[in-house]
C-alpha positions in Angstrom: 115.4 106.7 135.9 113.7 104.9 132.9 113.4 107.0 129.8 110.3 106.7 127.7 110.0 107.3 124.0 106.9 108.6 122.8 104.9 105.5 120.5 105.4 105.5 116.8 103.0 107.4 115.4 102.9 109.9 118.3 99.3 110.9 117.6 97.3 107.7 116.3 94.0 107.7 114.4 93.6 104.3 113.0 90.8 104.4 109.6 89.0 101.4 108.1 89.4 100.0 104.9 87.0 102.7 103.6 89.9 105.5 105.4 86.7 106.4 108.2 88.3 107.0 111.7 87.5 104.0 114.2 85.4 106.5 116.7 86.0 105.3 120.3 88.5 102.8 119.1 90.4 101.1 122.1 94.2 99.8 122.6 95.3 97.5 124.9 98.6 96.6 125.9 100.3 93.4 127.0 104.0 91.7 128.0 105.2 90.5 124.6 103.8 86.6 123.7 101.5 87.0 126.8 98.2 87.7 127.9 99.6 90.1 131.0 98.4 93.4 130.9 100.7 96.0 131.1 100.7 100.2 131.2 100.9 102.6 128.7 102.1 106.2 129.8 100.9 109.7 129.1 104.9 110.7 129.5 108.1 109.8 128.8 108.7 110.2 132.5 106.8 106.9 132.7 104.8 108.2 136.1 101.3 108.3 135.2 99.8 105.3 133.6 97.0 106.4 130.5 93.7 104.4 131.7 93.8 100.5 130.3 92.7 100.2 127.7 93.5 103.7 126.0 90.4 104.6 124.6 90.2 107.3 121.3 88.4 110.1 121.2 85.0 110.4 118.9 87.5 111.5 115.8 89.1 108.1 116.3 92.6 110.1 117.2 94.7 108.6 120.5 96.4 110.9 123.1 100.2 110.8 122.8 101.5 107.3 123.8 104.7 106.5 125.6 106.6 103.4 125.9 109.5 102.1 128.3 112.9 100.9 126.5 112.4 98.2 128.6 109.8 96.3 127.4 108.4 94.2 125.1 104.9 94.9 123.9 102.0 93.0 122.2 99.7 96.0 121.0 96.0 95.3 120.4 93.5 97.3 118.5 89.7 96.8 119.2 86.8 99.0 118.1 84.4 100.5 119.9 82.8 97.4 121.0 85.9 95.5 121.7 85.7 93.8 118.1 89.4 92.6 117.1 91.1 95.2 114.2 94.5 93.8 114.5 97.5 92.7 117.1 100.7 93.3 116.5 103.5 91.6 119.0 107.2 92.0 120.0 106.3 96.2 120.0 109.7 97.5 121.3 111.6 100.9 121.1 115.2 101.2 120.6 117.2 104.6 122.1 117.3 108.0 119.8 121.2 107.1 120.2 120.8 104.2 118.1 119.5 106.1 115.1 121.6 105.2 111.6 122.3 108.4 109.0 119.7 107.9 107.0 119.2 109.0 103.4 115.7 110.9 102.1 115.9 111.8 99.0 119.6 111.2 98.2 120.1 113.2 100.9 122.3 112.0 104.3 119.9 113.6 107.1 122.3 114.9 109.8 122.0 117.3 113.0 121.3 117.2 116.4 119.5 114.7 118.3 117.1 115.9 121.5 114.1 115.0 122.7 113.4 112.4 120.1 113.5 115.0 117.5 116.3 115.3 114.7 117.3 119.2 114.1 117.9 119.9 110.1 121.0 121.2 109.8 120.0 123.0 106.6 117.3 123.9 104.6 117.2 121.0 101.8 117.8 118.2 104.9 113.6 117.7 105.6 111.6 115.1 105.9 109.9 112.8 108.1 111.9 109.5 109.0 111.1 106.3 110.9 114.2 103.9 112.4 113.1 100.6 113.1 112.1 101.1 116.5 110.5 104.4 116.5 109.2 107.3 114.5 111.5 111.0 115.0 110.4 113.9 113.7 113.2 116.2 111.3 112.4 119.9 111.7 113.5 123.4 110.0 116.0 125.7 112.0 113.0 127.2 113.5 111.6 123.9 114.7 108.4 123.7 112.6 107.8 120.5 111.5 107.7 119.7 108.2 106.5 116.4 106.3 108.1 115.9 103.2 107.4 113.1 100.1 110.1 110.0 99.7 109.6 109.0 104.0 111.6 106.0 104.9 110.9 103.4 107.6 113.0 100.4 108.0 111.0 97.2 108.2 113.1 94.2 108.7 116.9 93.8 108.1 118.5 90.4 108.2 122.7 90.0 108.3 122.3 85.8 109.8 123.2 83.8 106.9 121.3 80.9 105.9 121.4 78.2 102.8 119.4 75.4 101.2 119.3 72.6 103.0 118.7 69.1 100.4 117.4 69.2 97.1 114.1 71.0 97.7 113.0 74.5 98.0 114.3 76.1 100.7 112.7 79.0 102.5 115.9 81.7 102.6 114.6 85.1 104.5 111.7 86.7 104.5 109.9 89.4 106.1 105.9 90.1 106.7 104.2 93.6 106.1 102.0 93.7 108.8 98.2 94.5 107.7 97.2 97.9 106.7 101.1 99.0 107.0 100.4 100.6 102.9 97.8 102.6 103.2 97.8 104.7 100.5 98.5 104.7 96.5 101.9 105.2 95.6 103.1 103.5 98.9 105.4 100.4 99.2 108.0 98.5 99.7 111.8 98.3 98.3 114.1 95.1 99.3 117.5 94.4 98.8 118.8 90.5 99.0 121.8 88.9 98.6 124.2 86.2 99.2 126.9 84.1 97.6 126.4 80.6 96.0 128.9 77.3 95.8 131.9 77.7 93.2 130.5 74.2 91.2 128.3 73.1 88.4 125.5 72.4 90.6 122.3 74.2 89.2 121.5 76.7 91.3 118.0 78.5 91.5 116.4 81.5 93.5 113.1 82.3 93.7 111.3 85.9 95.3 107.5 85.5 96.4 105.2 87.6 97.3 101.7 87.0 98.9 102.5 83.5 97.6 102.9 84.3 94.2 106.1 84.0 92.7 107.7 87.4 91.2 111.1 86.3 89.9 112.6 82.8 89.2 116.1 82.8 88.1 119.3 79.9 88.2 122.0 81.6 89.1 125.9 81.3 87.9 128.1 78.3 89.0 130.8 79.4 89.8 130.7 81.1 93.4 129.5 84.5 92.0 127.8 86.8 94.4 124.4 87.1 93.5 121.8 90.0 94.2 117.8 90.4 93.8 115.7 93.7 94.4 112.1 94.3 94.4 109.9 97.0 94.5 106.0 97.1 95.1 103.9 100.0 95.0 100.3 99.8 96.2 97.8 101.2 93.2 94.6 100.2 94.7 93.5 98.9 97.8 93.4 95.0 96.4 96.2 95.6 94.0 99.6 96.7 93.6 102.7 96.7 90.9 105.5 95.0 91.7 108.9 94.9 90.0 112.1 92.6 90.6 115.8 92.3 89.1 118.5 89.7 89.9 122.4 90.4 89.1 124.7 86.9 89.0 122.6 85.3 87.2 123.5 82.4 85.1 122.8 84.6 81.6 125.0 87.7 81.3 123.9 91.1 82.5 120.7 91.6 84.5 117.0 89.1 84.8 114.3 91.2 85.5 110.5 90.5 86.3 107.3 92.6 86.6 103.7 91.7 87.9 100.5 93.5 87.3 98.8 91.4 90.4 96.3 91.9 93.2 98.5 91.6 95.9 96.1 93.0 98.9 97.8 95.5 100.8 94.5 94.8 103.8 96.1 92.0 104.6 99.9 91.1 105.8 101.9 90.3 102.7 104.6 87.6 103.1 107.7 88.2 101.0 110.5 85.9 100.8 113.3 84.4 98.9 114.0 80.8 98.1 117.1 78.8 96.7 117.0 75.3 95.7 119.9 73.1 94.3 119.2 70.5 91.9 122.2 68.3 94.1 122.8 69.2 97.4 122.7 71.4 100.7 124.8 74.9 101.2 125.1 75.5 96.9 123.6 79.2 98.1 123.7 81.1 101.2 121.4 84.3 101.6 123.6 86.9 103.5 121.1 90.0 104.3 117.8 90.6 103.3 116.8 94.3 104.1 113.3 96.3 103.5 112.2 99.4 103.6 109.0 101.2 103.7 108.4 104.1 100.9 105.7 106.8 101.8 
């Protein structure tokens, strides 16, 4: 029998930019890079089929929301009079089994796994956490739930290497916060990129966007040294955010760091991605992972 795992966030209420509740707001669901309709279920027994399109309640909130394994979704949001809010495609859940240890707080989460809920094994080990499929909920011993600062949720993460191709600017990895992901002050994103470069005198140069504008340009070391950038944004306002960036193996000793006071909108998706450009030839750098990481 198919097991169903309940739609990240359980309970949805989807706000405008002004944080008021879409009142009567509807979801539809498709077959992944199709127009196909397809059901969404009240239970993870995946027997009874919530009415298409799943309509919200005056308040804005959805009922719970479950999802096969299965599939592959394209969710759409519409309002109350069917006008587009957003689409998101390739929706898809992975199994509770496939949850990593992850860390909140400096602290490895560990426990038992049922029911799509992760059981604290102690006290200080709280905290809401989000895989990259699908949200589970961490608990107390006495299985209240209990939603604690420093959340993580894995956006994107990237292991296929790729390098420059020519002389040009060559787009490395990247990844795309959907719209209204950062919804709040304080929120943001933390990434982690790295790769090796060519062990010649070729100049070598990296580059980290994001929106479009460029955060951290840097040449790195020619001699086949590993290099490694990390960014952090943090959403202060609805059209602006803080960003800051750092890049290790660079060609100067010690560390090349960047900050940006910009109006990155967090309303709309926000492209960020890293670049490398030789001033020679193809393969002088290679990109090995790229991962990113929501902070609540």
């Amino acid at each position: 029998m198919a097991l169903g795992l309940v739609m990240p966030l359980a309970r949805y209420r989807p706000v405008d930019a002004a944080g008021a509740p879409y009142s009567g707001a509807r979801l539809y669901a498709y077959l992944a890079g199709t127009t196909t309709p397809t059901d969404l279920y009240t239970t993870s027994a995946l027997t009874t089929p919530h009415a298409w399109p799943v309509v919200a309640d005056s308040g804005g909130l959805f009922a719970a929301i479950y999802l096969s394994q299965s599939l592959a979704y394209k969710i759409v949001l519409m309002d109350a009079d069917d006008v587009p809010v957003w689409s998101q495609d390739n929706v898809s859940l992975a199994p509770v089994s496939e949850l990593e240890a992850i860390k909140v707080g400096g602290i490895t989460l560990s426990g038992q796994v049922a029911n799509d809920v992760i059981y604290a094994t102690s006290a200080s080990q709280l905290g809401v956490i989000h895989s990259e499929a699908h949200a589970a909920l961490v608990t107390a011993a006495d299985g209240a739930p209990v939603f604690a600062a420093g959340a993580v949720r894995r956006l994107s993460h990237n292991v296929t290497p790729v390098s420059n191709s020519g002389t040009g600017e060559t787009d490395l990895m990247s990844c795309t916060i959907p719209a209204l992901t950062i919804t709040a002050n304080g929120m943001g994103v933390d990434v982690l990129a790295f790769g090796t470069s060519a062990n010649n005198a070729n100049t070598k140069t990296i580059r980290v966007y994001v929106g479009g504008a460029l955060v951290l340009g840097t040449t790195i070391q020619i001699d086949g040294t590993p290099w490694r950038v990390r960014l952090s944004l943090r959403r202060v306002g609805s059209n602006t955010s803080v960003i800051t960036a750092d890049a290790t193996g660079v060609a100067t000793t010690g560390v090349v760091g960047a900050y940006l006071d910009g109006s990155v909108s967090m309303l709309d998706s926000v492209l960020i991605k890293v670049t490398g450009q030789s001033g020679t030839g193809s393969a002088d750098i290679t990109q090995k992972a790229m991962s990113v990481v929501m902070v609540s």
